[in-house]
Backbone as ProteinMPNN parsed JSONL, in Angstrom:
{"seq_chain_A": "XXXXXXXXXXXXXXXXXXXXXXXXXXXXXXXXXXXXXXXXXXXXXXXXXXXXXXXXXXXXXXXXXXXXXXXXXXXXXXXXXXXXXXXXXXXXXXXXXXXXXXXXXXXXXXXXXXXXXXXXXXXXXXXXXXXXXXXXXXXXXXXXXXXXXXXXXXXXXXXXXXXXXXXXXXXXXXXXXXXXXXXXXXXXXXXXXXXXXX", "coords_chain_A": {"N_chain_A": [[189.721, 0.971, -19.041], [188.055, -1.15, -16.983], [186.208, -1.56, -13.579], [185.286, -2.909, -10.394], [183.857, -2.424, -7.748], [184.206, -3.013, -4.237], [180.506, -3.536, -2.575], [179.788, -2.063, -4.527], [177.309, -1.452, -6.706], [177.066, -1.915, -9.966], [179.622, -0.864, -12.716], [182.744, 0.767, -12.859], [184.398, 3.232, -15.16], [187.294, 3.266, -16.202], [189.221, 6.385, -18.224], [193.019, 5.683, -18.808], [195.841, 8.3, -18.719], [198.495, 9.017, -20.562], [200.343, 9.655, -19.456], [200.134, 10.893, -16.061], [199.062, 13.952, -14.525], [200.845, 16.078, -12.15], [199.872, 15.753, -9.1], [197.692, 14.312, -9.854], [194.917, 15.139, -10.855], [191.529, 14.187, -12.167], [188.987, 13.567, -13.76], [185.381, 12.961, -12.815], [182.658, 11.821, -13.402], [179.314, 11.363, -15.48], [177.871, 9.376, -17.319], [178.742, 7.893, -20.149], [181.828, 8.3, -22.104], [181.98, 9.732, -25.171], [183.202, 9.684, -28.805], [183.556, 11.759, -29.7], [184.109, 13.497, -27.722], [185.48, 16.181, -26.883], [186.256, 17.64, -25.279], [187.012, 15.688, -22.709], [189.414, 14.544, -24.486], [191.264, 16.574, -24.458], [191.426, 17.088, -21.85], [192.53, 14.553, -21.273], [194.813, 14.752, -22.777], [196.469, 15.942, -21.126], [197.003, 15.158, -18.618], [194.934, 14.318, -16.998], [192.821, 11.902, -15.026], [189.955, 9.974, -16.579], [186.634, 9.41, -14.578], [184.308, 7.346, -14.935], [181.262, 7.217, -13.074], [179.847, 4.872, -11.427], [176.611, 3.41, -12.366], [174.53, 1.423, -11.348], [172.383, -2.265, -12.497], [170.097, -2.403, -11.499], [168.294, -0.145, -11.323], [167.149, 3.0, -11.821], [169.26, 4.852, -12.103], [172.252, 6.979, -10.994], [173.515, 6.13, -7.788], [174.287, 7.802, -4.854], [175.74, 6.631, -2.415], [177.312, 4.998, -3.831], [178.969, 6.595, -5.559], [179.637, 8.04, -3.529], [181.652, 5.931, -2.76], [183.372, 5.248, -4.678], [184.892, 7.927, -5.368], [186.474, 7.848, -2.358], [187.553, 5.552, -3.231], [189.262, 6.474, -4.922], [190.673, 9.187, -4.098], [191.996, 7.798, -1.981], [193.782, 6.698, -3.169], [195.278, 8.219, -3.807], [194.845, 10.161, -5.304], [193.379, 13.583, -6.502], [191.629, 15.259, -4.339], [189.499, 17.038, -5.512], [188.023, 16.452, -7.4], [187.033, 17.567, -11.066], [183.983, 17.715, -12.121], [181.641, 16.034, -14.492], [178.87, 15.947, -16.853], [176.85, 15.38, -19.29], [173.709, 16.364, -20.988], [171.032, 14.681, -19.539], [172.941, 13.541, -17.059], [174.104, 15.207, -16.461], [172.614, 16.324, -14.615], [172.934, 14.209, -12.563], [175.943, 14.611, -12.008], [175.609, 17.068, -10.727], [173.619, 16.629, -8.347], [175.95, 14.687, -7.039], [177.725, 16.73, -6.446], [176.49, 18.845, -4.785], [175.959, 17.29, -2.872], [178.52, 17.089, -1.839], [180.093, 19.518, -1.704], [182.452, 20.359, -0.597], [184.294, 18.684, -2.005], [184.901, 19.299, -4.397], [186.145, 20.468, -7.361], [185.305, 22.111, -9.598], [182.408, 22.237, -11.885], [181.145, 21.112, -14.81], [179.012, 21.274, -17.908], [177.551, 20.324, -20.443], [174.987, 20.839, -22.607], [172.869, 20.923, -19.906], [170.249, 18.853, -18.528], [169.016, 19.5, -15.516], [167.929, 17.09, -14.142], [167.449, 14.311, -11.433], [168.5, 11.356, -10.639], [169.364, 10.45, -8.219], [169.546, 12.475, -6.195], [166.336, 13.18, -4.329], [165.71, 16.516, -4.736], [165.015, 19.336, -5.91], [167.37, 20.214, -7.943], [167.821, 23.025, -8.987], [166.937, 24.72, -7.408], [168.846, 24.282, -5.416], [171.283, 25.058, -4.808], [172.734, 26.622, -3.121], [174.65, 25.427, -1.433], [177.165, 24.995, -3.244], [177.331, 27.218, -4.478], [178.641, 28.611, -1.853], [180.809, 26.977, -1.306], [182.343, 27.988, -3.156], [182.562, 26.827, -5.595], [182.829, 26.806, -9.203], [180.872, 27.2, -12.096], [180.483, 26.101, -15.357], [178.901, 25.897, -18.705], [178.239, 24.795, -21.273], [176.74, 25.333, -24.505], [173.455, 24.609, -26.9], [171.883, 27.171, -28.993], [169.786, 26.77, -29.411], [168.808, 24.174, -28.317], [166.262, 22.341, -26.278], [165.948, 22.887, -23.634], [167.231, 24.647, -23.156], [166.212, 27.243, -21.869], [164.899, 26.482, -19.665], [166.618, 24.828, -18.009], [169.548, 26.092, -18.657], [169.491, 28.327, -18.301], [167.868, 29.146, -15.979], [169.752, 27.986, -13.959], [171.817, 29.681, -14.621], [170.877, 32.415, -14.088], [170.046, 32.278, -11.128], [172.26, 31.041, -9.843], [174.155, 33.165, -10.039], [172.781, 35.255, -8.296], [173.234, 34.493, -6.219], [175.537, 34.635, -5.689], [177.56, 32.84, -6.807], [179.972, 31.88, -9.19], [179.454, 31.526, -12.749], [180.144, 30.997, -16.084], [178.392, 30.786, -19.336], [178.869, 29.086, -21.903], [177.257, 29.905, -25.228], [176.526, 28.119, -28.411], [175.441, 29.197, -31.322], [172.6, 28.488, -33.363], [172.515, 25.658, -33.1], [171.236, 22.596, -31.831], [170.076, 20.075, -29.402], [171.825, 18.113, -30.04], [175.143, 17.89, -31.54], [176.552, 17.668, -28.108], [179.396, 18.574, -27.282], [181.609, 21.001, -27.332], [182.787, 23.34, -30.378], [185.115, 24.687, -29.667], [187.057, 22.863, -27.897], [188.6, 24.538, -25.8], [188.159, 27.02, -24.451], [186.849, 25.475, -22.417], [188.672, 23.95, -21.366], [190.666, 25.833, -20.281], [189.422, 26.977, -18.477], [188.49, 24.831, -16.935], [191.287, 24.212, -15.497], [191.988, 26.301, -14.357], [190.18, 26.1, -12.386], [191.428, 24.401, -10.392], [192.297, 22.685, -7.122]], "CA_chain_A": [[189.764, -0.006, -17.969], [186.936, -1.116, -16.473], [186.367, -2.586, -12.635], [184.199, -3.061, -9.625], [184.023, -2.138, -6.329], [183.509, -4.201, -3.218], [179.583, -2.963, -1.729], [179.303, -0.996, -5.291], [176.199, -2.203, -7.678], [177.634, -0.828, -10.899], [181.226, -0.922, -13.174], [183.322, 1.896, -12.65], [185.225, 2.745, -16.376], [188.399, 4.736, -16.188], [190.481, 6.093, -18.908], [194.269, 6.571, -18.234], [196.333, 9.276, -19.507], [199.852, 8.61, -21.181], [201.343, 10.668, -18.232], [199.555, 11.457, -15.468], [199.445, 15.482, -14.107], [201.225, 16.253, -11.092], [198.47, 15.925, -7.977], [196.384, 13.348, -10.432], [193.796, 15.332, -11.717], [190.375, 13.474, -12.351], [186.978, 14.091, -14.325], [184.287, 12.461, -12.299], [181.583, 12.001, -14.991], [178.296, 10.464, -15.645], [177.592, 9.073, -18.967], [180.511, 7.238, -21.372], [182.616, 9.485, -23.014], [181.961, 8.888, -27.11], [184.5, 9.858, -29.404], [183.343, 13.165, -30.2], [184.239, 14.225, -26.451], [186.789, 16.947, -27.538], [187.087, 17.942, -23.949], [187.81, 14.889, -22.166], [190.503, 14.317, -25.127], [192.404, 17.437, -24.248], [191.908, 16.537, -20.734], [193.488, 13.799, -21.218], [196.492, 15.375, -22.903], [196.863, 16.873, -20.491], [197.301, 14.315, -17.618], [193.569, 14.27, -16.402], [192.192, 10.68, -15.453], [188.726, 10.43, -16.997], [186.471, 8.299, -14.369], [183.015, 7.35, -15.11], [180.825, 6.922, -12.061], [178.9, 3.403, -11.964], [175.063, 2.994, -12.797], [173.512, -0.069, -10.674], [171.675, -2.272, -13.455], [168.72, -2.716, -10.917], [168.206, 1.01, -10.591], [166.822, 3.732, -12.775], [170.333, 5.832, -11.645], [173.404, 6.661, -10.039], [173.108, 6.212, -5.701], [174.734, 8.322, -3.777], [176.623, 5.885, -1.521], [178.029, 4.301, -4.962], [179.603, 7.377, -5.475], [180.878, 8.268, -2.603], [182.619, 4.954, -2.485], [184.201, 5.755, -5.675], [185.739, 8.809, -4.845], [187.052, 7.516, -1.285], [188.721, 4.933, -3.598], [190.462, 7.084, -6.44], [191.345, 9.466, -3.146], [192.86, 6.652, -0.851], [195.225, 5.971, -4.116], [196.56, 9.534, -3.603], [194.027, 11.108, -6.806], [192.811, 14.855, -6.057], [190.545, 15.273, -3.394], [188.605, 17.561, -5.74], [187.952, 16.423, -9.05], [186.397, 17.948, -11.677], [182.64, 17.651, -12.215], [181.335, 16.603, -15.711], [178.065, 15.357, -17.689], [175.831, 15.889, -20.982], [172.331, 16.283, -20.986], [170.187, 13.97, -18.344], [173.65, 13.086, -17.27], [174.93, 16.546, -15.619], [171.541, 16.508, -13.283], [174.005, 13.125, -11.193], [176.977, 15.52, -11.179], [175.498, 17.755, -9.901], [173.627, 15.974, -7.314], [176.974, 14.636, -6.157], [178.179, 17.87, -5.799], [175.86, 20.164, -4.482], [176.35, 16.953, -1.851], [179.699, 17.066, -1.27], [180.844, 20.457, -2.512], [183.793, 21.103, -0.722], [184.793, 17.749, -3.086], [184.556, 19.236, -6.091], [187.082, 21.715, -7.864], [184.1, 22.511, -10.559], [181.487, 21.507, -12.448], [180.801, 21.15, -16.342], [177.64, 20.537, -18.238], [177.222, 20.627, -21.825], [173.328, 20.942, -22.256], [172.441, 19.701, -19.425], [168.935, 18.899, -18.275], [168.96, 18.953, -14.428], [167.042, 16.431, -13.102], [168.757, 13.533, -10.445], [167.93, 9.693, -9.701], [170.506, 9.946, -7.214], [168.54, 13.236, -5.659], [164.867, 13.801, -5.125], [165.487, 17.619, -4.7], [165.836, 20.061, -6.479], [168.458, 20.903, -8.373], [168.373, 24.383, -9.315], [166.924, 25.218, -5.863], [169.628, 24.148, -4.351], [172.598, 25.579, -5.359], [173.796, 27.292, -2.345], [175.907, 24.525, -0.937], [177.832, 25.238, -4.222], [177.378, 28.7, -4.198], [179.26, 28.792, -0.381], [181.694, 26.594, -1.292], [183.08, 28.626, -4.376], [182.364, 25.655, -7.021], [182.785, 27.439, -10.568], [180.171, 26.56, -13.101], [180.158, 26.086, -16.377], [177.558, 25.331, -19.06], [178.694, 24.555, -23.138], [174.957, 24.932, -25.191], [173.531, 25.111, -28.29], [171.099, 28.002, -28.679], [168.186, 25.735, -30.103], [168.35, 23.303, -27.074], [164.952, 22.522, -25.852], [166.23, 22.535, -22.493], [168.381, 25.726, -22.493], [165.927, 28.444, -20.835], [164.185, 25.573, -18.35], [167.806, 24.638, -17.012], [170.981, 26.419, -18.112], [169.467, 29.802, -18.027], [167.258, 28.825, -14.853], [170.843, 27.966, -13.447], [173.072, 30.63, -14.293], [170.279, 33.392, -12.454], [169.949, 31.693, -9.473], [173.685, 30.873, -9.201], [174.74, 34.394, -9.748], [171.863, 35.816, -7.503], [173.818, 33.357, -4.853], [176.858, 35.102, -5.906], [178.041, 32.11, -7.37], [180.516, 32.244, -10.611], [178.863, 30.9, -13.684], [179.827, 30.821, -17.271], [177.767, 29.98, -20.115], [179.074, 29.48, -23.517], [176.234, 29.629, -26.272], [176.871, 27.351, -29.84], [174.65, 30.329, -32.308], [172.007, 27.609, -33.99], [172.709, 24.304, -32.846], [170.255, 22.325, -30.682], [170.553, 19.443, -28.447], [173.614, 17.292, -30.055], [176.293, 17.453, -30.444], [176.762, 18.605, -27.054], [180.654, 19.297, -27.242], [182.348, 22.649, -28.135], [183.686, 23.324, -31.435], [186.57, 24.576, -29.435], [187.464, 22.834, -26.158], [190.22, 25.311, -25.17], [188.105, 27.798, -22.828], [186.434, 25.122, -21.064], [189.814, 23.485, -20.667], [191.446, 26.92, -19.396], [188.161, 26.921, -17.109], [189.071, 24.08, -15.598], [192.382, 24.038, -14.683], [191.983, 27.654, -13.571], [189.776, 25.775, -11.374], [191.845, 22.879, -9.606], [192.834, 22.966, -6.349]], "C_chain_A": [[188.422, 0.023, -17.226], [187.03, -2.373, -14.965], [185.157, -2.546, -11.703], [184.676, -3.118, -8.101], [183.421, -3.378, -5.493], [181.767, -2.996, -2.929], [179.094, -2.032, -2.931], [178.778, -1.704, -6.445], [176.985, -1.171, -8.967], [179.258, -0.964, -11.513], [181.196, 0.625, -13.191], [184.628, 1.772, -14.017], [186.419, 4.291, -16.117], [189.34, 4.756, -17.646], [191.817, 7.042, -19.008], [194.581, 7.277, -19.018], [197.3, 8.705, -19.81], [200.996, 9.008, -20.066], [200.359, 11.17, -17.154], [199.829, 12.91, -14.755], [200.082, 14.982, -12.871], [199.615, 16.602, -10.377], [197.659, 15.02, -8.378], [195.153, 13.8, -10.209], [192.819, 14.655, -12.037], [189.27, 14.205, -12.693], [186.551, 12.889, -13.8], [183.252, 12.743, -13.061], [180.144, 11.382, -14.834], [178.389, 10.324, -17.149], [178.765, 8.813, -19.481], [180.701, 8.529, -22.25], [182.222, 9.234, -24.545], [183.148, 9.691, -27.751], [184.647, 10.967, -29.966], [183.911, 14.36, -28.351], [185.485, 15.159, -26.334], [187.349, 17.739, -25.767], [187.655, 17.284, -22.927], [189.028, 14.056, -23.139], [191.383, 15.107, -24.86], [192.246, 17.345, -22.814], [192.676, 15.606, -20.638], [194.747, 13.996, -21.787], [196.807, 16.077, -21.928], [197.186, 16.406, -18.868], [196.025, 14.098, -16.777], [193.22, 12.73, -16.605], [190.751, 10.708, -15.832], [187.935, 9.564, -16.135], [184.66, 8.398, -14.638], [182.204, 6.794, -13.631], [179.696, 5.475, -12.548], [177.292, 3.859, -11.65], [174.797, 1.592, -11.926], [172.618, -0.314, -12.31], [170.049, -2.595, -12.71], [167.957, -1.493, -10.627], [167.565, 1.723, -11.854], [168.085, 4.936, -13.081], [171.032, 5.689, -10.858], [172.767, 6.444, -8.169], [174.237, 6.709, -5.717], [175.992, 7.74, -3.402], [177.997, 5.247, -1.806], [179.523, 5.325, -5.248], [180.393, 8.091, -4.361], [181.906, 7.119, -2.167], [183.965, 4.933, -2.93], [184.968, 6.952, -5.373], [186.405, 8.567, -3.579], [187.744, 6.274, -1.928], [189.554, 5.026, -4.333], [191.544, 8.282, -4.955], [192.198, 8.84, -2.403], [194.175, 6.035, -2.039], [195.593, 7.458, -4.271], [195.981, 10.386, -5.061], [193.372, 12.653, -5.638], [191.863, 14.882, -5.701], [189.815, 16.479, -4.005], [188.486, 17.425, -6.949], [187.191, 17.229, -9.653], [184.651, 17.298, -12.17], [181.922, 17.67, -13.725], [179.977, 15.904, -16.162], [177.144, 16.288, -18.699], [174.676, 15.487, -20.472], [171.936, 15.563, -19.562], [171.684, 13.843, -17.455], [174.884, 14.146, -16.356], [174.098, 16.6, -14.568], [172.78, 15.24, -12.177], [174.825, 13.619, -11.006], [176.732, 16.462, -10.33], [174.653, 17.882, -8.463], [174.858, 15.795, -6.364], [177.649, 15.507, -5.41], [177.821, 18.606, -5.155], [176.096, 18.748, -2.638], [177.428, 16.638, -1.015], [180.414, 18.182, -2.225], [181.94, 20.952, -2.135], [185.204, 19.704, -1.188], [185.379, 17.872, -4.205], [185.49, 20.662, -6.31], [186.333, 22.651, -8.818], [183.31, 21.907, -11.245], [181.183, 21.806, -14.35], [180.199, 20.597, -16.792], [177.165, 21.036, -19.576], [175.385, 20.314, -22.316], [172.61, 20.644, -21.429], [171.143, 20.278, -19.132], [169.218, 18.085, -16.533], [168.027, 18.588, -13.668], [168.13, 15.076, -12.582], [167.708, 12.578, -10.631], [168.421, 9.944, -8.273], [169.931, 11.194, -6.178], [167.275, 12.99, -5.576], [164.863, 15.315, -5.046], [165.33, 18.122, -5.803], [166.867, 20.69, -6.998], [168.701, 22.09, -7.908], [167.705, 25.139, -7.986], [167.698, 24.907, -4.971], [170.79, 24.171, -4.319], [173.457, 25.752, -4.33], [174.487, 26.507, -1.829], [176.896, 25.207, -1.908], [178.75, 26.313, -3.826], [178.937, 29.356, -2.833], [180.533, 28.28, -0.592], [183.061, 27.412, -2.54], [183.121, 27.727, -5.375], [182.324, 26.466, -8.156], [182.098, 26.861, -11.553], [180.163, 26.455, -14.888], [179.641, 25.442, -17.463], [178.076, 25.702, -20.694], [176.794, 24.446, -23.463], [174.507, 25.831, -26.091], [172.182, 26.167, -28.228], [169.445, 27.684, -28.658], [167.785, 24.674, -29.183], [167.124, 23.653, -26.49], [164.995, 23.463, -24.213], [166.862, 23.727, -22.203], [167.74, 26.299, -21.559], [165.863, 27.85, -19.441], [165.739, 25.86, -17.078], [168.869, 25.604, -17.384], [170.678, 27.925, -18.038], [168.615, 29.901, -16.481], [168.549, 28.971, -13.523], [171.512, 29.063, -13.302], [172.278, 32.359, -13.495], [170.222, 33.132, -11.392], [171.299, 31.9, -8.891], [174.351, 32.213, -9.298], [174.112, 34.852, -8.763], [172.704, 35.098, -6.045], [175.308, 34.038, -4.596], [178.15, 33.877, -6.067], [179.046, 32.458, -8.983], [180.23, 31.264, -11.262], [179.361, 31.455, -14.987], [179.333, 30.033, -17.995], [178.351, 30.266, -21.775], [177.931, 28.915, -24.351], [176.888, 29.106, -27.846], [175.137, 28.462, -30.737], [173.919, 28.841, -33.081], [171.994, 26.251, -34.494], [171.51, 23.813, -31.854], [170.939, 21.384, -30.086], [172.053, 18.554, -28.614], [173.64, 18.349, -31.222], [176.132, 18.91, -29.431], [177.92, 19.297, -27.219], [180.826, 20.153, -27.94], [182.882, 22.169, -28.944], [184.895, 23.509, -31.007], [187.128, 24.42, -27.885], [188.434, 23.527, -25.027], [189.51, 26.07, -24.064], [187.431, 27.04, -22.198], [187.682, 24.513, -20.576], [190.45, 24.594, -19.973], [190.713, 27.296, -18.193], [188.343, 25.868, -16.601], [190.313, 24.192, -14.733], [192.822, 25.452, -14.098], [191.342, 27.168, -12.385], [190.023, 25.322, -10.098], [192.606, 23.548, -8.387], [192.977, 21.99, -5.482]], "O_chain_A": [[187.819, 1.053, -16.925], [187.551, -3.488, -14.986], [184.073, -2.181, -12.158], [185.6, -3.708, -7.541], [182.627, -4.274, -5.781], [181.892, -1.781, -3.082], [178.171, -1.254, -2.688], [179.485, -2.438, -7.134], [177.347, 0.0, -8.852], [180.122, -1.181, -10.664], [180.289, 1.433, -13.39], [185.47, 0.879, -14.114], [186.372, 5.512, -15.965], [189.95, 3.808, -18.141], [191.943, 8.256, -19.166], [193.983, 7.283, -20.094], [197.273, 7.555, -19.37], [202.179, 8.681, -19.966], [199.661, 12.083, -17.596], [200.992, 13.02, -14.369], [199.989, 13.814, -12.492], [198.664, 17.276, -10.773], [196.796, 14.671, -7.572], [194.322, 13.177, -9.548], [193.483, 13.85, -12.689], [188.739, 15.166, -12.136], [187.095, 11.832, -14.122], [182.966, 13.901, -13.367], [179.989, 10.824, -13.748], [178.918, 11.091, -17.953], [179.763, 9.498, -19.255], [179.988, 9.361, -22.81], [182.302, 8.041, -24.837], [183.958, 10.288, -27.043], [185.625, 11.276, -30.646], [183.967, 15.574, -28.152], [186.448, 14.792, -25.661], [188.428, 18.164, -25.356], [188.539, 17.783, -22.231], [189.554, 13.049, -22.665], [192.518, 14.636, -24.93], [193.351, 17.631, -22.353], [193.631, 15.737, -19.873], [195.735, 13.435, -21.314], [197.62, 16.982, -22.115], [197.563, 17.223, -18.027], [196.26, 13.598, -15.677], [193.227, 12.183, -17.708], [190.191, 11.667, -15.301], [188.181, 8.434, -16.555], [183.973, 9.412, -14.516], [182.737, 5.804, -13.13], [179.061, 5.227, -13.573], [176.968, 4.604, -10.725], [175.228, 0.629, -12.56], [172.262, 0.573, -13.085], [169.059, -2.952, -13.348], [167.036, -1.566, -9.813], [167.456, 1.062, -12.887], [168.002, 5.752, -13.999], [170.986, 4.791, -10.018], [171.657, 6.68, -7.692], [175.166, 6.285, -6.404], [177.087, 8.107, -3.83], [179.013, 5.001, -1.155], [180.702, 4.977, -5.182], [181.526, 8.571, -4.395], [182.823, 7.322, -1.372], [185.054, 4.772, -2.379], [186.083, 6.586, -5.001], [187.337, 9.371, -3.603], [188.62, 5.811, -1.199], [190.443, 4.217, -4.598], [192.767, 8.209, -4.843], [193.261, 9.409, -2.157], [195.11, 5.26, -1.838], [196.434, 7.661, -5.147], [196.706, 11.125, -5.727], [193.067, 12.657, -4.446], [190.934, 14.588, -6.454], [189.361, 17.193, -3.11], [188.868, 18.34, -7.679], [186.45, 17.834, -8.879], [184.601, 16.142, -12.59], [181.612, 18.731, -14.265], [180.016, 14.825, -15.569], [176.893, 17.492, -18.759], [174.509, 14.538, -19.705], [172.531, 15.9, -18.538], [171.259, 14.536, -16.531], [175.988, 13.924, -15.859], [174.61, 16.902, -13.49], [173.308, 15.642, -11.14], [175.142, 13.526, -9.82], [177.419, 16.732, -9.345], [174.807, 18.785, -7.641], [174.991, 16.383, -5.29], [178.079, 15.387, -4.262], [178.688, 19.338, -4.677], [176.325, 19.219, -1.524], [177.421, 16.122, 0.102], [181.102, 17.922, -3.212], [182.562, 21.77, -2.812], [186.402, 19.678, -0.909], [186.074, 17.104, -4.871], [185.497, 21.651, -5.576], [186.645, 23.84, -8.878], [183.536, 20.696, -11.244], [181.059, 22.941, -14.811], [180.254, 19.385, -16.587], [176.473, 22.043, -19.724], [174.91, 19.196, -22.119], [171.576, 20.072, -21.773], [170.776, 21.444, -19.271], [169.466, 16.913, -16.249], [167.399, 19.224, -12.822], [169.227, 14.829, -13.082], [166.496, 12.759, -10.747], [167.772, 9.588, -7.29], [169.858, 10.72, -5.045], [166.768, 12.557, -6.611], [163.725, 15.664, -5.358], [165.486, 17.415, -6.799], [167.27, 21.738, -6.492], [169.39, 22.416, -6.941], [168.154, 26.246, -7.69], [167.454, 25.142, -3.788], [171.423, 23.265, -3.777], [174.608, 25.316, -4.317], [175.515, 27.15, -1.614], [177.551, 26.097, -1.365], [179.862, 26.482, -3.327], [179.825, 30.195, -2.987], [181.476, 28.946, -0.162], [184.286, 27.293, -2.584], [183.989, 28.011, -6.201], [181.296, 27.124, -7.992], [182.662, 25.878, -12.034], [179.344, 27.251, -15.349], [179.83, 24.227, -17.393], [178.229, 26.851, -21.109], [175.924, 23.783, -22.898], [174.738, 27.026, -26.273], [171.397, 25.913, -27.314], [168.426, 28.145, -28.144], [166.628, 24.253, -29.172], [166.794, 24.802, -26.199], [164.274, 24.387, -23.837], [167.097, 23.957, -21.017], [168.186, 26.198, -20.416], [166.392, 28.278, -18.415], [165.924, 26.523, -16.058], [169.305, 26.143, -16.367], [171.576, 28.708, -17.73], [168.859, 30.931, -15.853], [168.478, 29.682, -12.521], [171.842, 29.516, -12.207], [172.828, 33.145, -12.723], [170.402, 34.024, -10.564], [171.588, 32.579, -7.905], [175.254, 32.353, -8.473], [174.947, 35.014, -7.874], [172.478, 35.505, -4.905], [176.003, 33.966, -3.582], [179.295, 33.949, -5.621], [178.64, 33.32, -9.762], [180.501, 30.139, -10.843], [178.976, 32.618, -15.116], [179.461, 28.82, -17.831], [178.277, 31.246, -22.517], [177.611, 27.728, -24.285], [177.755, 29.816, -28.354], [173.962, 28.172, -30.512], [174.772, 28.013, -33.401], [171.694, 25.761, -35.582], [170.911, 24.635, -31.162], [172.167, 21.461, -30.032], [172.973, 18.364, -27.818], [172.839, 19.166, -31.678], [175.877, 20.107, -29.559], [177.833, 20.52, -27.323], [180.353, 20.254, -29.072], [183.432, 21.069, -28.898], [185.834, 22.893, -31.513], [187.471, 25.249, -27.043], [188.826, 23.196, -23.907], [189.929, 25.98, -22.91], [187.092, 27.554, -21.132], [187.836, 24.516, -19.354], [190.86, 24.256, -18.862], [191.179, 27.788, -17.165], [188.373, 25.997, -15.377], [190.325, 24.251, -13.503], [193.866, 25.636, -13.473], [191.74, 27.627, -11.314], [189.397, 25.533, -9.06], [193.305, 24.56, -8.45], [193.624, 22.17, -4.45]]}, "name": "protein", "num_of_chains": 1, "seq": "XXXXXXXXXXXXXXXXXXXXXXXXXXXXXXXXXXXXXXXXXXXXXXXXXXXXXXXXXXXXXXXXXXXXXXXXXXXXXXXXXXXXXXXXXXXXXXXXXXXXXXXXXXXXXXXXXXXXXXXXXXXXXXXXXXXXXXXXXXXXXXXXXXXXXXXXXXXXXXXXXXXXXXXXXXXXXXXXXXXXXXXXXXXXXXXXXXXXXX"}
């Protein structure tokens, strides 16, 4: 399903579950799901709505404002005032923008290679964790060992965010590089999430 906000540059694509969880559960995402997305498939068995955050086509990236619209309108229909936190590659830098700006939003965050850089920020990412950090946000990071990108960001990440006394796991894929991003086996990031939700 796909729709549009009043005041929001950008389609917003959701896709329902067969049953929705008790509390209505939500992945807040960047980037379209493709069909290899083995973790927003067992999210969705699992009663999780999947929503994609909108892109402006006049923009180089998500805004801010867009997003917080979006979430004050999946909330105001009675969805979990802390969704889950997800994107791949370029694509995890806007989740985690959103979050690090509204972290006591967010139930956790998940980022299958990602490379954190923001439109929707000019900071720093990985300098700026501690919102997170404070709030108890749980991280976790799916990646293949050959990723260009691993040391820069997800190992850049998971020192800092422990040093913060943040909780971070990273699962490593042994001689894979940048795609496919998704786990061969989506089960412990799914038991990492919903260990998460609150």
């Amino acid at each position: 399903m796909h729709f549009d906000l009043p005041g929001v540059a950008g389609t917003v694509t959701v896709i329902e579950p067969k049953t929705a969880a008790a509390g209505k559960p939500w992945v807040f995402r960047a980037g379209f799901v493709n069909r290899d997305a083995v973790v927003d498939l067992a999210l969705l068995a699992r009663g999780f709505h999947i929503v994609t955050g909108p892109v402006p086509y006049n923009t180089d990236g998500p805004l801010l404002a867009g997003w917080n619209a979006v979430y004050k309108h999946f909330t105001d229909f009675g969805f979990s005032r802390t969704p889950m936190m997800e994107g791949a590659g370029g694509a995890a830098g806007e989740v985690y923008a959103w979050a690090i700006a509204n972290p006591d939003k967010v139930s956790c965050i998940y980022g299958e290679n990602p490379i954190l850089h923001s439109h929707m920020s000019n900071a720093s990412l990985i300098d700026n964790l501690a919102p997170l950090a404070q709030a108890g946000v749980p991280i976790m990071h799916v990646c293949g060992s050959l990723d260009p990108a691993f040391a820069q960001n997800t190992k850049a990440v998971q020192k800092k965010y422990a040093d913060l006394g943040g909780q971070i796991k990273v699962i490593v894929s042994e001689g894979t590089g940048h795609y496919p991003t998704s786990p061969k086996d989506p089960q412990p990031v799914v038991d990492f999430i919903l260990a998460a939700q609150r």
